[in-house]
N, C-alpha and C positions, 0 to 999 in steps of 0.2 A: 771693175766691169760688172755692169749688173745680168742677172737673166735676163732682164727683155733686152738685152745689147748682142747676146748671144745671141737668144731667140732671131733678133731681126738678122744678125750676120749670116747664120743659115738658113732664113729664107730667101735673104738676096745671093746665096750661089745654091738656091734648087735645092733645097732640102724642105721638108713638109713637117712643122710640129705640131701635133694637133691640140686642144684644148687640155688634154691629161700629160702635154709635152710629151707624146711618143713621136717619138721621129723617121720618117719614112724620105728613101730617098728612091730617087730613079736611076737602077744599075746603068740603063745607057749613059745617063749623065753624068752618073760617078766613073768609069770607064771612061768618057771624054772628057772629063778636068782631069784623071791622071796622065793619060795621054798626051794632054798639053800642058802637065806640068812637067813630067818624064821627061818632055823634048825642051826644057828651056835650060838643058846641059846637063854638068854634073850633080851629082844627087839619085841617092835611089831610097825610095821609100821600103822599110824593112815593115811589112803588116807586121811579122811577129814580135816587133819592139814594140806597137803600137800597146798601150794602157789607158784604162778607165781610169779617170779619178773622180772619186765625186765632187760634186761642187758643198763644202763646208757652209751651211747658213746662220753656224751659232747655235747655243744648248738653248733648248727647250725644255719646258717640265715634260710633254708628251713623247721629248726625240734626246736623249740625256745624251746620246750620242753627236750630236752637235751633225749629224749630215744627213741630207732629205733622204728619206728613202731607208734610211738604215738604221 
């Protein structure tokens, strides 16, 4: 999966990434996808299992650590 696969999956469900990929979403609409995802049975989303991972692009001489941002 590439970034712009990503990219495009979050803005087809209402998520906003802008040019420096900061991602802005709208709390109403994040509140009605859980909503209607809560109600299609069992399952319950635990936020506080929820984790960051970064996405790994590979060692760079400038990023020796091999992930953007880090």
């Amino acid at each position: 999966m590439t970034v712009e696969d990503v990219l495009t999956t979050l803005t087809q469900h209402g998520v906003t990434v802008d040019s420096n990929r900061r991602v802005q979403l709208e709390r109403s609409e994040a509140r009605a996808y859980m909503r209607r995802w809560e109600g299609r049975g069992p399952g319950v989303l635990r936020v506080e299992q929820l984790q960051w991972t970064p996405y790994g692009r590979g060692k760079s001489p400038g990023n020796p650590g091999g992930v953007e941002g880090g």
